[in-house]
VEXDREN-2710 file (C-alpha; in Angstrom, 1 decimal):
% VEXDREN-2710
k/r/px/py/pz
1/UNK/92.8/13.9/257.7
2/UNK/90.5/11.3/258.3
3/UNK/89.9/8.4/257.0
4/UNK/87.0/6.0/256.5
5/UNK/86.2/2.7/254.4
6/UNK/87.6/1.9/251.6
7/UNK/90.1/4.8/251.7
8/UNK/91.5/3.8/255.0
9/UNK/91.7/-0.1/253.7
10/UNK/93.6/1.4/250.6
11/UNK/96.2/3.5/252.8
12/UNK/96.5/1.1/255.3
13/UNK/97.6/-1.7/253.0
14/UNK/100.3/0.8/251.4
15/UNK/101.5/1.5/254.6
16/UNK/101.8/-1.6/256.1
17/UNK/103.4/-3.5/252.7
18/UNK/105.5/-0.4/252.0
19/UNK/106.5/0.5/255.6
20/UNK/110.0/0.8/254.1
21/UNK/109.7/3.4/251.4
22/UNK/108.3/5.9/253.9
23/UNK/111.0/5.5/256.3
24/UNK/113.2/6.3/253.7
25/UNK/111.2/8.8/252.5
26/UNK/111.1/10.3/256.2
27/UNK/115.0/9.7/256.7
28/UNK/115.4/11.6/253.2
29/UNK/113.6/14.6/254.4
30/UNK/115.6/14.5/257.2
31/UNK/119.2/14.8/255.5
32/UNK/118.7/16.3/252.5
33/UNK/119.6/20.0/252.0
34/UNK/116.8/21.0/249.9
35/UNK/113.2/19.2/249.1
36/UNK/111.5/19.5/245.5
37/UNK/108.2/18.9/245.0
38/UNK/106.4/18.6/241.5
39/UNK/103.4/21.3/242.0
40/UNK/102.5/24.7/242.6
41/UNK/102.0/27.1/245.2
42/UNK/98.6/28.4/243.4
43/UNK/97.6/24.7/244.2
44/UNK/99.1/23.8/247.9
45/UNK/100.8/26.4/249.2
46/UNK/99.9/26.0/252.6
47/UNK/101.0/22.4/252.3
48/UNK/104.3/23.6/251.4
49/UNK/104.7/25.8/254.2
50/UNK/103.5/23.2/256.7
51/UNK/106.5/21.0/254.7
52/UNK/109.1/23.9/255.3
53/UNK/108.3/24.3/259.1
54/UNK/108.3/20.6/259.6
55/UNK/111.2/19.7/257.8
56/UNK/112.8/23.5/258.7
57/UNK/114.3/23.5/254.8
58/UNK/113.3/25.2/251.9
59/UNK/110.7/24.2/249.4
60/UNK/111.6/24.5/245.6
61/UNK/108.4/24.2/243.3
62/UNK/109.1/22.8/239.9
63/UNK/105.4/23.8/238.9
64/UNK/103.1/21.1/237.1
65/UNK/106.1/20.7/234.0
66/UNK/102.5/19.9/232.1
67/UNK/103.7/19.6/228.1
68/UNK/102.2/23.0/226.7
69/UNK/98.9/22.6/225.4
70/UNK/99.8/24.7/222.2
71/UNK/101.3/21.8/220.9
72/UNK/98.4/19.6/220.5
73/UNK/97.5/22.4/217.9
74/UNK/98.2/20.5/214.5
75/UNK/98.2/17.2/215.9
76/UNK/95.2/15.0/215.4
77/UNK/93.4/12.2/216.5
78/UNK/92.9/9.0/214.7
79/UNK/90.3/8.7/212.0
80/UNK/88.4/6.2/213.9
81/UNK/87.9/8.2/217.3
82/UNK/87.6/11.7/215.6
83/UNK/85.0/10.9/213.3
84/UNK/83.3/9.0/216.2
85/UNK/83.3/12.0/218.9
86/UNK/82.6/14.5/216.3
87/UNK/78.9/13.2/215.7
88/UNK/78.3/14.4/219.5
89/UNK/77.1/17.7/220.7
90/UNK/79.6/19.8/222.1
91/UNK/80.6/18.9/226.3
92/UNK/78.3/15.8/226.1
93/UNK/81.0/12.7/226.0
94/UNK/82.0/11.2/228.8
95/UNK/85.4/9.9/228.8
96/UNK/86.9/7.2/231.2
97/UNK/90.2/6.2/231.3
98/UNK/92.4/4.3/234.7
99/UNK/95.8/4.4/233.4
100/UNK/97.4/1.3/232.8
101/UNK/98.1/-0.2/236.7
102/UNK/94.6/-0.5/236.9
103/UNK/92.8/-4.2/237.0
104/UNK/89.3/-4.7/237.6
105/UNK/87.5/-7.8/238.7
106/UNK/84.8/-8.4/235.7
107/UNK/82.3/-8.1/237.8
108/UNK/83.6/-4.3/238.8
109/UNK/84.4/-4.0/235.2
110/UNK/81.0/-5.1/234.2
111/UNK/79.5/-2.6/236.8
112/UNK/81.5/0.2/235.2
113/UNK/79.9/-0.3/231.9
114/UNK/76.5/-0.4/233.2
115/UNK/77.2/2.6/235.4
116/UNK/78.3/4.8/231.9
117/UNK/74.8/2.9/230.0
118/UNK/72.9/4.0/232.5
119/UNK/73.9/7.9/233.2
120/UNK/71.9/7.9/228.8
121/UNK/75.1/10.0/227.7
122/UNK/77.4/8.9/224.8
123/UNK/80.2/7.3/226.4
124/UNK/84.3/6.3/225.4
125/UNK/85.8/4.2/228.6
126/UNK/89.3/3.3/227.9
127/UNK/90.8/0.3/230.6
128/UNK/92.6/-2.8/230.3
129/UNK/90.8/-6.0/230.3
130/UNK/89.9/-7.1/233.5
131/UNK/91.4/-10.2/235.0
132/UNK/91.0/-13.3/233.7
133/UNK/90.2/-11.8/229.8
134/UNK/92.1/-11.0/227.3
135/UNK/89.7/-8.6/226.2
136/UNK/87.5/-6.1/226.9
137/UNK/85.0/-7.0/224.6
138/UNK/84.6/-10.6/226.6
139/UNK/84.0/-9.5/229.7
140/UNK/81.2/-7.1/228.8
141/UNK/77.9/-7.7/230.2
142/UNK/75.2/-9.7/228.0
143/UNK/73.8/-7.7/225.3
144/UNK/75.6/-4.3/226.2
145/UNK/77.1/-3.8/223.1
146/UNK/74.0/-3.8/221.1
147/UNK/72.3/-1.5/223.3
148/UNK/75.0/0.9/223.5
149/UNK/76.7/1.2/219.6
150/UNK/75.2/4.0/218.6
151/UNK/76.7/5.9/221.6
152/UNK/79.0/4.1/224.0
153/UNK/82.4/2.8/223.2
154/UNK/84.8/0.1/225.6
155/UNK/88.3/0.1/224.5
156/UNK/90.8/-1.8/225.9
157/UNK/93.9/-0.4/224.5
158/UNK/95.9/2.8/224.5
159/UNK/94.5/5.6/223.5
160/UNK/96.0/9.4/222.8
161/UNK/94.3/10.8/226.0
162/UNK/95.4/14.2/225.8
163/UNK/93.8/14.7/221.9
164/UNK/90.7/12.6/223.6
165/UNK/90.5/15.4/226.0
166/UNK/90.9/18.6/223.9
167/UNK/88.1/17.2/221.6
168/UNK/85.0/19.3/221.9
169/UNK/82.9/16.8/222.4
170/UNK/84.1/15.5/226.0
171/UNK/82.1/17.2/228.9
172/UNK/83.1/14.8/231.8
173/UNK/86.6/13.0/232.4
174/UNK/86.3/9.9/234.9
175/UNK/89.6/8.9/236.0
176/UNK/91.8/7.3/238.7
177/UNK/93.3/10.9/239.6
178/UNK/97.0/9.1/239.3
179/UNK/99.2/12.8/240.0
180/UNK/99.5/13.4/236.7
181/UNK/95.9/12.8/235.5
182/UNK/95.2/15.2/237.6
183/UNK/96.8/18.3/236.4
184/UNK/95.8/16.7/233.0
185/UNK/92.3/17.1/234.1
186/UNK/92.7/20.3/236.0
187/UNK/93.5/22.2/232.7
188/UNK/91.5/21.2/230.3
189/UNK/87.6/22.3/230.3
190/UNK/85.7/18.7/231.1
191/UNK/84.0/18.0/234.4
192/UNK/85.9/15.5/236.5
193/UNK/84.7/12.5/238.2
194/UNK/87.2/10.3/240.6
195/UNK/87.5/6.5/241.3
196/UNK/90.7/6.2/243.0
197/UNK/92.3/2.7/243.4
198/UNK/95.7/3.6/245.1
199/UNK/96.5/5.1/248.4
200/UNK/97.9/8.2/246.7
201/UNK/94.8/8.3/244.4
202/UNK/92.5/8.8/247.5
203/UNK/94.3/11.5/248.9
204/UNK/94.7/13.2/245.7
205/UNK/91.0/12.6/245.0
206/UNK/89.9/14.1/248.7
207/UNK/92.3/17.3/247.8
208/UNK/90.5/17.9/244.1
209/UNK/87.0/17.1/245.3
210/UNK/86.7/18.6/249.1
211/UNK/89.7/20.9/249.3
212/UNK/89.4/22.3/246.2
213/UNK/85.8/21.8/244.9
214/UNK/86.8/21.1/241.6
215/UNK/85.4/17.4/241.3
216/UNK/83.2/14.9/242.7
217/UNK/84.0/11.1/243.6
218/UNK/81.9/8.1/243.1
219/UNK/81.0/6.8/245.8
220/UNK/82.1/2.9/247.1
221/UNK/81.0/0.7/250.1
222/UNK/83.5/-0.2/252.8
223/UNK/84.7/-3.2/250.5
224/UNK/85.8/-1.1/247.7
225/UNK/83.0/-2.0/245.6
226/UNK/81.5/0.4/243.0
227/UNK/77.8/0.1/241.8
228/UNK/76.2/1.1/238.3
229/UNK/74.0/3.7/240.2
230/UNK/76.8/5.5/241.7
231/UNK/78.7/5.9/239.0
232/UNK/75.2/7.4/237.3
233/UNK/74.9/9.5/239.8
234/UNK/78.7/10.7/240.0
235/UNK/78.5/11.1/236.3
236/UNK/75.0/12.7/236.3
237/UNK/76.1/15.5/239.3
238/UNK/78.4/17.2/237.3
239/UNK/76.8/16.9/234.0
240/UNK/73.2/18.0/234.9
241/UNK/73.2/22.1/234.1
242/UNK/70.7/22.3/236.7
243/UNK/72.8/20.3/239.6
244/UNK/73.8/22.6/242.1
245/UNK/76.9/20.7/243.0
246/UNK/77.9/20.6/238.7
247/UNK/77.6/24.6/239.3
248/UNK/79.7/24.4/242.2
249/UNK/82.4/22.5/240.8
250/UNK/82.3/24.0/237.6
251/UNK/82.7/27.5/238.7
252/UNK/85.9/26.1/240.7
253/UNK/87.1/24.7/238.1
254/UNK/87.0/26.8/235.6
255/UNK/88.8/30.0/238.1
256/UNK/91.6/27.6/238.3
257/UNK/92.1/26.2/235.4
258/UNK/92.2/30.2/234.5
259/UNK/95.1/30.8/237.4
260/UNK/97.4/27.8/235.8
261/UNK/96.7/28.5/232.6
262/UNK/97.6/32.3/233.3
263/UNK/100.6/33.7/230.6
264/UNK/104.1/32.4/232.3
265/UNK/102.7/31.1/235.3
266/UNK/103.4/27.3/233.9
267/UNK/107.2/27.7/232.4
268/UNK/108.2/30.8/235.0
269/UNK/107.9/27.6/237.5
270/UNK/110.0/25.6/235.5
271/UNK/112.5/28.5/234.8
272/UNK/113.0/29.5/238.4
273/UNK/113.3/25.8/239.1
274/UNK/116.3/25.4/237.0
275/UNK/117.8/28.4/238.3
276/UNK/117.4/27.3/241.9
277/UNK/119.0/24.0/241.0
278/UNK/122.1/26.0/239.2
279/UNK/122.6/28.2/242.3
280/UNK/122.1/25.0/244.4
281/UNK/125.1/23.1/242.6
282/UNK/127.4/26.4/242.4
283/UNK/127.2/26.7/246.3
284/UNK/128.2/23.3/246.7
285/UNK/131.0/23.4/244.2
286/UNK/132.1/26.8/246.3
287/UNK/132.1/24.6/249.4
END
């Protein structure tokens, strides 16, 4: 894989301050008897094969362990954000959320905010306060709020993301595609839009949007910076019925989201898993 910009600052700074995870990581690989890995073959199985020659051990898959989506039936969202998203067409919310290790610079932050006015699409954008504000709500740019209330929402506290995302309403998710984001995204129905900020993140983010063709990624100059535009743009891409790259990721998505969401696929992961842990523990106990 190569890497260029931003995304070789961000993976060179991890490996350089962090030099001694991944020779543990490495020396682990090395003397352990088996390797587990948190995925699918559906999803990387050529990965894992290249892991299994390399390493020359066997590969157990623990499958996504997502929490079954059947059980947001009957739960419900607050008052405050249901009755908000529910004055939206179906699919035409965008919802942005970074997780909570991510810290913009207001300026960044400020740039986000215009980027989601400008793609004229109702909006939720969920992220802590940048630095130097204790709230969100300070650091926004001048007169954003009035031009946005009637559609556009900045929220700088937690928010039930899973509920957010099952709501009709939301047609794009922009996110940080943290590992479990993205299963998170990759089964429910909204297009997906990427800003990574961690060295994991862009690799993740290259595998969803030019492995897989399931998302895009907003594009960033070498410094890491972000505009309003291409975060329009990123946004616009995948929302625009007539964008041929929306069509392509869509159509991508949607076939796998269908293969993971497949009857047993899901918990007949987690069940071999166990059982390949069991058998695991009884031959060492016969040893």
């Amino acid at each position: 894989m190569v890497l260029r910009g931003y995304d070789a600052t961000l993976c060179s700074r991890f490996a350089s301050s962090c030099s001694r995870i991944l020779r543990g990581i490495a020396n682990s690989l090395k003397k352990c008897d088996v390797i587990a890995i948190r995925t699918c073959a559906e999803l990387e199985g050529e990965y894992i094969g290249f892991i299994e020659r390399e390493c020359q051990k066997k590969v157990h898959l623990s499958g996504p362990l997502l929490p079954d989506l059947e059980e947001n039936i009957g739960k419900t969202l607050e008052d405050r954000w249901s009755h908000w998203l529910d004055k939206f067409k179906p699919g035409s919310v965008v919802f942005c959320a970074f997780g909570s290790q991510v810290f913009m610079e207001k300026k960044q932050f400020q740039e986000l905010c215009l980027g989601m006015e400008l793609t004229g699409l109702p909006f939720l954008v969920a992220v802590k306060p940048p630095r130097g504000s204790s709230t969100t709500q300070e650091a926004l740019p001048e007169g954003f709020e009035e031009r946005v209330k009637e559609r556009g929402i900045i929220w700088g506290e937690w928010l039930d993301q899973p509920l957010i995302l099952s709501h009709r309403s939301v047609g794009c998710f922009v996110n940080h595609c943290g590992f479990g984001t993205m299963w998170e995204s990759l089964v429910r129905d909204s297009q997906i839009v990427h800003i990574p900020n961690l060295a994991d993140q862009v690799l993740t983010t290259r595998f969803c949007a030019e492995e897989l063709e399931v998302s895009v990624k907003v594009e960033r100059e070498d410094s890491g910076w972000f505009s309003k535009e291409s975060v329009r743009d990123a946004v616009k891409s995948v929302m625009d019925k007539d964008s041929e790259i929306g069509n392509l990721v869509r159509r991508n998505h949607k076939k796998l989201r269908e293969t993971l969401l497949s009857p047993g696929l899901l918990s007949g992961y987690a069940d071999k898993f166990v059982e390949t842990l069991e058998n695991e523990v009884n031959k060492t106990k016969l040893s």
